[in-house]
C-alpha positions as CSV (number, residue, x, y, z in Angstrom):
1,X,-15.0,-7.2,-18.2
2,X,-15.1,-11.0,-18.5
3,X,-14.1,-12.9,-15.7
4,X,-10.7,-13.9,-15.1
5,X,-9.9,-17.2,-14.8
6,X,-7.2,-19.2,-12.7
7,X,-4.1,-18.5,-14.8
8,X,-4.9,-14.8,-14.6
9,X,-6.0,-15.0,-10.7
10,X,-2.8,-16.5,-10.4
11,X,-0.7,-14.4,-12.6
12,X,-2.3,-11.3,-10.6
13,X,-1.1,-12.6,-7.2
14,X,2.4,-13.3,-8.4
15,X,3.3,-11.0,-10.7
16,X,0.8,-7.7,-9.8
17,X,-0.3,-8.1,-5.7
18,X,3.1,-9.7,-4.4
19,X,5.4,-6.8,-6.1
20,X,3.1,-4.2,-4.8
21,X,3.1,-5.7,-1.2
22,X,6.9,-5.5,-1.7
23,X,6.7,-1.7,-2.1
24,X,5.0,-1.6,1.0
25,X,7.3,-4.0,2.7
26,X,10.3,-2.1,1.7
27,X,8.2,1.6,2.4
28,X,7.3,0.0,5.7
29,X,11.0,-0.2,6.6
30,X,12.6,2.6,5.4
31,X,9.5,4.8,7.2
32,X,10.1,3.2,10.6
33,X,14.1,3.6,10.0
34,X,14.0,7.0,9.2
35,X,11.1,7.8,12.2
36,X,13.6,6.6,14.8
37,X,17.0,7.8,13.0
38,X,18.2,10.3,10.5
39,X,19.6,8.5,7.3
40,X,22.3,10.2,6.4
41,X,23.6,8.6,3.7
42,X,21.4,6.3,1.2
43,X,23.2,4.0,-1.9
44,X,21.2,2.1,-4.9
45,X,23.3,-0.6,-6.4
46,X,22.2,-2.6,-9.3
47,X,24.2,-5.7,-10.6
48,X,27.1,-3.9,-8.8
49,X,27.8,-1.7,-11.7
50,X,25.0,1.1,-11.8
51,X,25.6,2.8,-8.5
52,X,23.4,5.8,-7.4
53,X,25.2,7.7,-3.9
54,X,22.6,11.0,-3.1
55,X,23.9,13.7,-1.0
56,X,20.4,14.5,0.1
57,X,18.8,11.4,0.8
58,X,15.2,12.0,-0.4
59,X,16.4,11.4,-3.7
60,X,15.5,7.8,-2.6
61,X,13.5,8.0,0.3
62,X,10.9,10.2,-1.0
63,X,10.5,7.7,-4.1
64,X,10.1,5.3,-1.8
65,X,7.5,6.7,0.7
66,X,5.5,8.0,-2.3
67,X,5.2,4.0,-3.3
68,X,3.8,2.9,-0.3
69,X,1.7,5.9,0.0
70,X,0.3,5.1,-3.1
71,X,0.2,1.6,-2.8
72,X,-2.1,2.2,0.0
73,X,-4.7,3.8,-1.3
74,X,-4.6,1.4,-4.3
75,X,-5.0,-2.1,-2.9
76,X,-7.7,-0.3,-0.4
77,X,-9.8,0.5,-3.1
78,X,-9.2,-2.6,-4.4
79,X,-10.4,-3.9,-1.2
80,X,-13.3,-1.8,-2.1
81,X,-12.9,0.6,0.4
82,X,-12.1,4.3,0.1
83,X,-11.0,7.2,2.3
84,X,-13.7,10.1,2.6
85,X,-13.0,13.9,3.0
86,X,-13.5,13.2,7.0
87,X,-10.8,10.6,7.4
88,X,-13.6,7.7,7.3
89,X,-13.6,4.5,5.4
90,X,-16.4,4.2,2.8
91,X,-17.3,1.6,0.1
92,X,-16.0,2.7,-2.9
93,X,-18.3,2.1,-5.9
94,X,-16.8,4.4,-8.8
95,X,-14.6,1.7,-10.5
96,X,-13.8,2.5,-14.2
97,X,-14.0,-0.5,-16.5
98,X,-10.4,-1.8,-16.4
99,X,-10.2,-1.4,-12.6
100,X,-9.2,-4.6,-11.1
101,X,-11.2,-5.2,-7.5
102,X,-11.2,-8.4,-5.0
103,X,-14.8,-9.5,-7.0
104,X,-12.7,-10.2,-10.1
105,X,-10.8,-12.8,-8.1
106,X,-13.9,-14.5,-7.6
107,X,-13.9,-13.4,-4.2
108,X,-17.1,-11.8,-2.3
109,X,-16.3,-8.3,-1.5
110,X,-15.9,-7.8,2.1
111,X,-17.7,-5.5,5.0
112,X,-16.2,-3.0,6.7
113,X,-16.5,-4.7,9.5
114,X,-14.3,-7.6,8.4
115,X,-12.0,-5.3,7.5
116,X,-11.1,-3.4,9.8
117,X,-12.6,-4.7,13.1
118,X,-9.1,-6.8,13.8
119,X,-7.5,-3.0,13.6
120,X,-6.3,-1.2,16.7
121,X,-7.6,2.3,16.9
122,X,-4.1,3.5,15.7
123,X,-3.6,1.3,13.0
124,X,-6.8,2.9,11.5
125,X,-6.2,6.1,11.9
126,X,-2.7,5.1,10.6
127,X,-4.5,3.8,7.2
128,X,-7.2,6.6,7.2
129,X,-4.4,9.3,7.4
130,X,-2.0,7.8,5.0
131,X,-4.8,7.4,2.3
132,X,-6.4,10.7,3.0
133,X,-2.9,12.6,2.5
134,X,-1.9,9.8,-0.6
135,X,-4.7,11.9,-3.2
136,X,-3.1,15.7,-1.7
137,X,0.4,14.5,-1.8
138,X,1.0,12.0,-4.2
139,X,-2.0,11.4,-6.9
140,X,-1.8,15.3,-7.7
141,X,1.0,18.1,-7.0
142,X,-0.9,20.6,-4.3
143,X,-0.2,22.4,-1.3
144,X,-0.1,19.1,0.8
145,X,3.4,17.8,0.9
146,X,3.7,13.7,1.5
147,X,6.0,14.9,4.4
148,X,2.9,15.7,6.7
149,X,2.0,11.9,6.7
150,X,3.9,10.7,9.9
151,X,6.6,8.3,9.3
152,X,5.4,5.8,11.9
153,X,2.0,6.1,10.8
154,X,3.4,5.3,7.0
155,X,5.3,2.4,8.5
156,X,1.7,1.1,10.6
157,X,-0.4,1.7,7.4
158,X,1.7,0.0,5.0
159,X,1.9,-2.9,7.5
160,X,-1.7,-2.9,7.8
161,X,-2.1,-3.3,3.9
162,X,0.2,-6.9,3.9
163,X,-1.5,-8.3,7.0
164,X,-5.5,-7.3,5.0
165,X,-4.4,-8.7,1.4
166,X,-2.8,-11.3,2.6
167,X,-5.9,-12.4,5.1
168,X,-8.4,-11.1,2.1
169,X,-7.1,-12.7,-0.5
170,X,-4.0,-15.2,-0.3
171,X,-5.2,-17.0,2.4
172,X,-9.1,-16.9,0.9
173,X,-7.9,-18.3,-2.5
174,X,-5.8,-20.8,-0.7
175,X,-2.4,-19.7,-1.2
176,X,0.5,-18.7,0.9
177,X,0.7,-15.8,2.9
178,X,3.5,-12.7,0.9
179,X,5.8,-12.6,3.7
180,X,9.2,-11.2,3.7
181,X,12.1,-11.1,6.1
């Protein structure tokens, strides 16, 4: 692939990375919500006319869990990092050609260690868990249902994805830190 220049850098971090960190923003809050509570009612509204009200609120949750979930396991591998069959990090280096990866940024791919050193031990094992189940329970319909991820351990893990993309690559290209309130 040729390499991108600063319009499509830019166009990546606002209109690709900073939608996807708002999936895990909004996963990140509805996981630690629902970990401490039962939801018992949930409500999409759009422009005040389109109005979605669920009996069974995993119509929405779920939807939204599977995001994050997913959204995980993407921007780590676009890290260049991958979750192994024993819960470990590894380099992944099986991109296909349209694969978009920090290197296309013109950013140096970074170590493990810079990666995830910073990390508690939970906030690993939150990441590790929450990619390892994201293949089983989201990628591909098996017998590994999304609800074994712990709903804390979603909230930590999508957490954990803002604070490395925005230390990886907003603040190393200069821009400002995706935060959200």
């Amino acid at each position: 692939m040729p390499k991108l220049n600063k319009n499509e850098i830019k166009k990546i971090l606002e209109d690709r990375l900073k939608y996807r960190m708002q999936e895990l923003h909004l996963c990140s809050q509805v996981s630690l919500l629902k970990s401490k509570t039962t939801i018992s009612t949930a409500k999409l509204e759009l422009n005040d006319q389109n109005r979605f009200i669920y009996e069974n609120t995993r119509a929405l949750t779920d939807p939204i869990f599977d995001s994050g979930i997913a959204m995980c396991r993407v921007l780590l591998e676009f890290m260049g990092f991958r979750v192994d069959q024993n819960k470990t990090f590894q380099e992944k280096n099986n991109y296909k050609p349209d694969d978009l990866k920090i290197t296309d940024l013109g950013l140096k791919q970074p170590t493990d260690k810079q990666i995830f050193d910073s990390l508690k031990p939970k906030e690993i094992k939150a990441l590790q868990n929450t990619v390892f189940l994201a293949n089983k329970g989201v990628a591909h319909l098996t017998r590994i249902e999304t609800k074994s991820i712990d709903l804390l351990d979603l909230s930590i893990a999508c957490t954990v994805m803002i604070s490395i993309i925005n230390q990886h690559i907003y603040i190393a290209l200069d821009y400002d830190k995706v935060e959200f309130e």
